[in-house]
C-alpha positions as a Markdown table, in Angstrom:
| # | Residue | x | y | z |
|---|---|---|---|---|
| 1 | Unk | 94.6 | 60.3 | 88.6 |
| 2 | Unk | 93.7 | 58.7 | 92.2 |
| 3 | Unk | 89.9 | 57.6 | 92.6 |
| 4 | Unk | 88.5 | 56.7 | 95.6 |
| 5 | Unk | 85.1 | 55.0 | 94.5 |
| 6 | Unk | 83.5 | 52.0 | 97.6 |
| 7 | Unk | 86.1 | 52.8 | 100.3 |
| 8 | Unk | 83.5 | 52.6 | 103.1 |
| 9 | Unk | 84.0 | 49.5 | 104.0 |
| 10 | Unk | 87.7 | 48.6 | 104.7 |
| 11 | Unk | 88.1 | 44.7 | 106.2 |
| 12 | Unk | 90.7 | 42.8 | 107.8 |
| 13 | Unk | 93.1 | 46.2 | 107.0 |
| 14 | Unk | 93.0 | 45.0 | 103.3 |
| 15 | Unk | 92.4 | 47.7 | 100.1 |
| 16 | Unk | 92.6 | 47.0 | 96.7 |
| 17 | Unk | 94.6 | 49.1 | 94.7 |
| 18 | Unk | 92.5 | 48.5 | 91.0 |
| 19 | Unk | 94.9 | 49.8 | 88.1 |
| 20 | Unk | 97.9 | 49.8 | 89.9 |
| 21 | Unk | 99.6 | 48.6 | 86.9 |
| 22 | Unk | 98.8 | 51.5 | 84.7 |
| 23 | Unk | 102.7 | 53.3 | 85.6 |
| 24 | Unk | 105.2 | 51.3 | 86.5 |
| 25 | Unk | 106.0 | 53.6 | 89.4 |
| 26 | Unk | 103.2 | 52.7 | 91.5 |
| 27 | Unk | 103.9 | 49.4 | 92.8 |
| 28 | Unk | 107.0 | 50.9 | 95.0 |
| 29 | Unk | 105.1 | 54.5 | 95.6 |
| 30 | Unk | 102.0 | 52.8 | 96.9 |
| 31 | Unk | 103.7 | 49.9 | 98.8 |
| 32 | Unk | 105.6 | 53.0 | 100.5 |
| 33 | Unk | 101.9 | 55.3 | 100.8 |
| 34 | Unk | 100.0 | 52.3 | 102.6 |
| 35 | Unk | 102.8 | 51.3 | 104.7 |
| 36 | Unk | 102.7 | 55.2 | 106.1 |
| 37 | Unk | 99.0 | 54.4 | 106.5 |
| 38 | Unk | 99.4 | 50.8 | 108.1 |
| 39 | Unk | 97.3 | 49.3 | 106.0 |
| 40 | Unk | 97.6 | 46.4 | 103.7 |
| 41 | Unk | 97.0 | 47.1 | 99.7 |
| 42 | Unk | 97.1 | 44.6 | 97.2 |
| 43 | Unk | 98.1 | 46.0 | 94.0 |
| 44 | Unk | 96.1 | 44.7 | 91.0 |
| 45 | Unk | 98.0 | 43.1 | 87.7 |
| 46 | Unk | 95.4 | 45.1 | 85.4 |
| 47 | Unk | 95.5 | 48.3 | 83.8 |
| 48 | Unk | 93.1 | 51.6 | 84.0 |
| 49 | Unk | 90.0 | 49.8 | 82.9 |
| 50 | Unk | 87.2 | 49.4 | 84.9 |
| 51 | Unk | 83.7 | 50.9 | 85.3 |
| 52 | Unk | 84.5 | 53.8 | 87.3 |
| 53 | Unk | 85.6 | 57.8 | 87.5 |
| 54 | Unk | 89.1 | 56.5 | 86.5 |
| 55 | Unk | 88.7 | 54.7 | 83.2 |
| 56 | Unk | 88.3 | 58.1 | 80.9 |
| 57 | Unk | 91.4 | 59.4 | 82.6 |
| 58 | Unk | 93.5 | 56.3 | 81.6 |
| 59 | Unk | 91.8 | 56.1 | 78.0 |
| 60 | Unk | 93.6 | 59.7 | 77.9 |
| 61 | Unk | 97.0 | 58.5 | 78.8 |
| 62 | Unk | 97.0 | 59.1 | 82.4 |
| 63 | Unk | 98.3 | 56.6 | 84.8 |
| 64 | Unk | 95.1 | 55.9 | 87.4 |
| 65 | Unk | 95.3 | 54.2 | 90.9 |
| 66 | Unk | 91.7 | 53.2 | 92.1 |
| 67 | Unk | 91.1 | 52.7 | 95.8 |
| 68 | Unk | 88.5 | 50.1 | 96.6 |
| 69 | Unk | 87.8 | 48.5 | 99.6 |
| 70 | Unk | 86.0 | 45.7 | 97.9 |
| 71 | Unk | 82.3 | 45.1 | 97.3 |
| 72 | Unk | 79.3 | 44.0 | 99.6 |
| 73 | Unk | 75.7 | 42.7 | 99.8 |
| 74 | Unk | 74.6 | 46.0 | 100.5 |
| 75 | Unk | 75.5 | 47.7 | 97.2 |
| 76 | Unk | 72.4 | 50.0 | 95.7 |
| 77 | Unk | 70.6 | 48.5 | 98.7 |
| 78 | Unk | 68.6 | 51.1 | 101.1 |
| 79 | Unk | 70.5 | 48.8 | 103.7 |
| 80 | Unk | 73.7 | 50.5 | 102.6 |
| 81 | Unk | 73.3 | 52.8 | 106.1 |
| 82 | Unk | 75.5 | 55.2 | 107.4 |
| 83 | Unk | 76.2 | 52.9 | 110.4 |
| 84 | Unk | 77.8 | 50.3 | 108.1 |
| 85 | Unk | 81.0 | 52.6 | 107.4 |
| 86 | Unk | 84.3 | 51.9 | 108.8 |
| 87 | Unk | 85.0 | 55.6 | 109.5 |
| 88 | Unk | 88.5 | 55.1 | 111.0 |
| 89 | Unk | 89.3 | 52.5 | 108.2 |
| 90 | Unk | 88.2 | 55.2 | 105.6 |
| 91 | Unk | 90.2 | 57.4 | 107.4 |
| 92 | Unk | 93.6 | 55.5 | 106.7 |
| 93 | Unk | 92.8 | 55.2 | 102.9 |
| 94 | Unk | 93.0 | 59.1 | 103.6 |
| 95 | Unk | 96.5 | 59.2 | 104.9 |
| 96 | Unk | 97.3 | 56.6 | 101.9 |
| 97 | Unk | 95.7 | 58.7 | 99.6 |
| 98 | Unk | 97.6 | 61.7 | 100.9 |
| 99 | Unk | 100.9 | 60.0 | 100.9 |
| 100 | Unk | 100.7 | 58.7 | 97.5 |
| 101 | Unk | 99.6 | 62.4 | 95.7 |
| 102 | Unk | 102.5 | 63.6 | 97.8 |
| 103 | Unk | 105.1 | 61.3 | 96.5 |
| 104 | Unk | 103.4 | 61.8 | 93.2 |
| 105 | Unk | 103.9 | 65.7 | 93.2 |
| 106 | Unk | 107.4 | 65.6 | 94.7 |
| 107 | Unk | 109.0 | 63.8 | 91.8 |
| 108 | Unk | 111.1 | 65.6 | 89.1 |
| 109 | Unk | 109.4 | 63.4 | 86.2 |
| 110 | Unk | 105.9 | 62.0 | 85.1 |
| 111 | Unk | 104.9 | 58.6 | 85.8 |
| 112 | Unk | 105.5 | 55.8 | 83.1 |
| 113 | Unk | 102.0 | 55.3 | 81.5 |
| 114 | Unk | 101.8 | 51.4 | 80.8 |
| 115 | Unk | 99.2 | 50.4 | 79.0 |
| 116 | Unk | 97.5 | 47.3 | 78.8 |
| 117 | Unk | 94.6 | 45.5 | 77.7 |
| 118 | Unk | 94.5 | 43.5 | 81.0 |
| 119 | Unk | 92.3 | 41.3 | 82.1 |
| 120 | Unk | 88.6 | 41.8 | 82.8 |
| 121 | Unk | 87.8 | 44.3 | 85.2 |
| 122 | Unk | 88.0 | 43.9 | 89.0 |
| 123 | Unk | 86.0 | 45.1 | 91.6 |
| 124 | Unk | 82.8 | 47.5 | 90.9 |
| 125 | Unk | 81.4 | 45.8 | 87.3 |
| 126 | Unk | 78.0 | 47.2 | 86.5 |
| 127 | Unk | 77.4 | 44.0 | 83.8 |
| 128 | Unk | 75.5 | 44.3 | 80.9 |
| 129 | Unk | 74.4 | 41.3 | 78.4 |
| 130 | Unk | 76.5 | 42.5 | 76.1 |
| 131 | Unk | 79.3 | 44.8 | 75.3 |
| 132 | Unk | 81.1 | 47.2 | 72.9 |
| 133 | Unk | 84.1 | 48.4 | 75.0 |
| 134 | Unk | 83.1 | 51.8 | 74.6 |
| 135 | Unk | 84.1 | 54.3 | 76.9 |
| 136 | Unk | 81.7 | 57.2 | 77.6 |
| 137 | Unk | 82.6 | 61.3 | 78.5 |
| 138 | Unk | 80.8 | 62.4 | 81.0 |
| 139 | Unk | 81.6 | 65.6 | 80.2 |
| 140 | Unk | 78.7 | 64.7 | 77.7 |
| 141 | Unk | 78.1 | 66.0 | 73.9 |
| 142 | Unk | 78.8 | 69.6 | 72.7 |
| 143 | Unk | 75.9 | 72.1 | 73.5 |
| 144 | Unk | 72.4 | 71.4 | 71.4 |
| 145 | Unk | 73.0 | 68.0 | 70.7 |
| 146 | Unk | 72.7 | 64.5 | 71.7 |
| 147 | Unk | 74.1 | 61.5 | 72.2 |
| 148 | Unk | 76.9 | 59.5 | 74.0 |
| 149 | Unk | 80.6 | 60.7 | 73.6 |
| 150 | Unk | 82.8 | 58.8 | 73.4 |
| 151 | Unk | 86.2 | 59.5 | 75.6 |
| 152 | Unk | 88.0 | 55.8 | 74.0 |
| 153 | Unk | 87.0 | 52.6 | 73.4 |
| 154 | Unk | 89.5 | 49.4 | 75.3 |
| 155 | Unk | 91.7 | 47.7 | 73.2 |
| 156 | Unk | 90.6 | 44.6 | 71.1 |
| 157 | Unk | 86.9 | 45.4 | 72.1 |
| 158 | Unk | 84.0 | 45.5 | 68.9 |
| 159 | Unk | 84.1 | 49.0 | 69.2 |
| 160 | Unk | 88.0 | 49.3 | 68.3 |
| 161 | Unk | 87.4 | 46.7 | 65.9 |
| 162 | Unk | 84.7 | 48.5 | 64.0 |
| 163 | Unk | 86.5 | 52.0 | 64.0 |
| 164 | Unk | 84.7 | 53.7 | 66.7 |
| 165 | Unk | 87.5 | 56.1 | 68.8 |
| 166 | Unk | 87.9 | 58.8 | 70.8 |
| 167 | Unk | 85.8 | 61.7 | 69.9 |
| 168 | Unk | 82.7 | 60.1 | 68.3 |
| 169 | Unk | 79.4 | 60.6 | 69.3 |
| 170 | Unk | 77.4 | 57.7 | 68.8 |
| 171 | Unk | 73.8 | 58.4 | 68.1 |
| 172 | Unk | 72.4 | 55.2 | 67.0 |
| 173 | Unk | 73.2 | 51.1 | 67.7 |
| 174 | Unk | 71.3 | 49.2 | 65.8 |
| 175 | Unk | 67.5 | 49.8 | 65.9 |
| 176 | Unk | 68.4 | 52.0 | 69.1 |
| 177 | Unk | 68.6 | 55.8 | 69.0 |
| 178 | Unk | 71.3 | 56.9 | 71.5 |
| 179 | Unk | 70.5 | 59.9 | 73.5 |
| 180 | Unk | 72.3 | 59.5 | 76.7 |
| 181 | Unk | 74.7 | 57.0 | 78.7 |
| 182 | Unk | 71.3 | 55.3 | 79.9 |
| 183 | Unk | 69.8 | 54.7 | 76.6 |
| 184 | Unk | 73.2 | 53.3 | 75.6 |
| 185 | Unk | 72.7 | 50.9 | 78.8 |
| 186 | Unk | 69.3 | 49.5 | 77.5 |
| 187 | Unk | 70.7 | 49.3 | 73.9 |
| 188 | Unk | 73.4 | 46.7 | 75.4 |
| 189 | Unk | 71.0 | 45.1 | 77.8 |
| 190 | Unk | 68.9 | 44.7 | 74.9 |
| 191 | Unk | 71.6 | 42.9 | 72.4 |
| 192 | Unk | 73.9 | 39.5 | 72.4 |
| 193 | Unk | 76.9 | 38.7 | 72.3 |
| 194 | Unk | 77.9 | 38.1 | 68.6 |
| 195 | Unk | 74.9 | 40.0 | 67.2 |
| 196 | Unk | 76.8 | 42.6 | 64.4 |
| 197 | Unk | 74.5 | 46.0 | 64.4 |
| 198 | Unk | 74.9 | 49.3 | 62.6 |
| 199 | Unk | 76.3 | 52.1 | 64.9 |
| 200 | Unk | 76.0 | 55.7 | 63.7 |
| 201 | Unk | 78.9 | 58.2 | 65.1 |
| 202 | Unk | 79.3 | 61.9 | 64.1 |
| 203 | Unk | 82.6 | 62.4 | 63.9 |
| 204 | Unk | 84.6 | 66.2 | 62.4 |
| 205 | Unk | 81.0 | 67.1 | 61.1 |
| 206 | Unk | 80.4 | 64.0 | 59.1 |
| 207 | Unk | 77.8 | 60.9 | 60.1 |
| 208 | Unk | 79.5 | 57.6 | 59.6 |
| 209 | Unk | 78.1 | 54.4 | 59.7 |
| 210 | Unk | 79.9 | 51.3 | 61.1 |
| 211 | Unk | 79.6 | 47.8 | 61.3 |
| 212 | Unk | 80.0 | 46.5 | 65.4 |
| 213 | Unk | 79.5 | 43.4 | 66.8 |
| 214 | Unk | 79.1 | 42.7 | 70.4 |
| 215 | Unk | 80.9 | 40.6 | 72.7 |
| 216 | Unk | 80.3 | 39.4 | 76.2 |
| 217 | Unk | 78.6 | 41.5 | 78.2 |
| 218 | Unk | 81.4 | 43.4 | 81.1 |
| 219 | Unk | 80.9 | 47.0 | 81.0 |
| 220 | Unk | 79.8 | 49.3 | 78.7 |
């Protein structure tokens, strides 16, 4: 899976390349993709994780390469304005882009998914005061009901320690009911870091109750 999430503003010819350690192809296929695009691209040490379209692809097994140009003081500002775009800079991330789903397609045999716990997340990190490692779908929950599901939770995070996985819908956290991915947001804006809460998941048909406890606040 290739995401291109903030790629408006490429900088000194420089693009992160976040995940680029999920297969242990990419390294050479994307050194050989940029240089087609003359641009430079840094390939990070981490794995799929990160708060962006990508992370529920690599929580599935699928090696992910995230294109990011890096972040700015006009994020979720009204001053992020059309005029602010490096057009022809977003433009090469194209041809890179291109390149590298080319490469991708003409080989005889699937990338080597690697997966690691990595370090925390680089580059677009929506923080939170505290976190679970959940991952969320959204696909969203089955027709008629409600919740958050769940499409993996990261390695060694409270979720994976209590038993949450992929598949659950989590319902409840705590005194919180969980209706949606923005409920779920206050409940973890609304908790600390070693506080241990009840979460409520349907999982197969059945409502299990599990013991979490938070840790630092990264992403969700």
């Amino acid at each position: 899976m290739i995401n291109l999430d903030m790629v408006g503003r490429l900088r000194e010819n420089r693009a992160t390349i976040l995940g680029a350690a999920s297969a242990t192809e990419w390294p050479a296929l994307l050194a050989e993709a940029c240089a087609e695009a003359r641009i430079e691209c840094t390939p990070s040490t981490a794995g799929g994780f990160g708060p962006s379209d990508q992370m529920p692809f690599y929580a599935a097994g699928v090696p992910v390469a995230h294109f990011f140009t890096g972040s700015h003081h006009d994020y979720h500002k009204p001053s992020d304005s059309a005029d602010r775009i490096n057009a022809a800079g977003a433009a090469q991330i194209g041809v890179a882009v291109a390149a590298l789903a080319s490469k991708v397609a003409a080989r005889a045999e699937s990338l080597t998914l690697q997966r690691l716990t990595g370090p925390t997340p680089e580059g677009d990190a929506r923080s939170f005061n505290a976190s679970l490692g959940t991952i969320p779908d959204y696909s969203g929950p089955p027709a008629g009901q409600t919740g958050v599901l769940l499409a993996g939770v990261r390695p060694g995070g409270g979720a994976e320690k209590a038993g949450l996985r992929r598949g659950d819908l989590l319902i409840r956290l705590g005194s919180h009911p969980i209706g949606s991915v923005e409920e779920l947001m206050y409940a973890l804006n609304a908790s600390k870091p070693g506080e241990t809460v009840t979460a409520v998941v349907k999982r197969e048909g059945k409502e299990l109750h599990l013991e979490v406890t938070f840790q630092e606040g990264r992403t969700r």
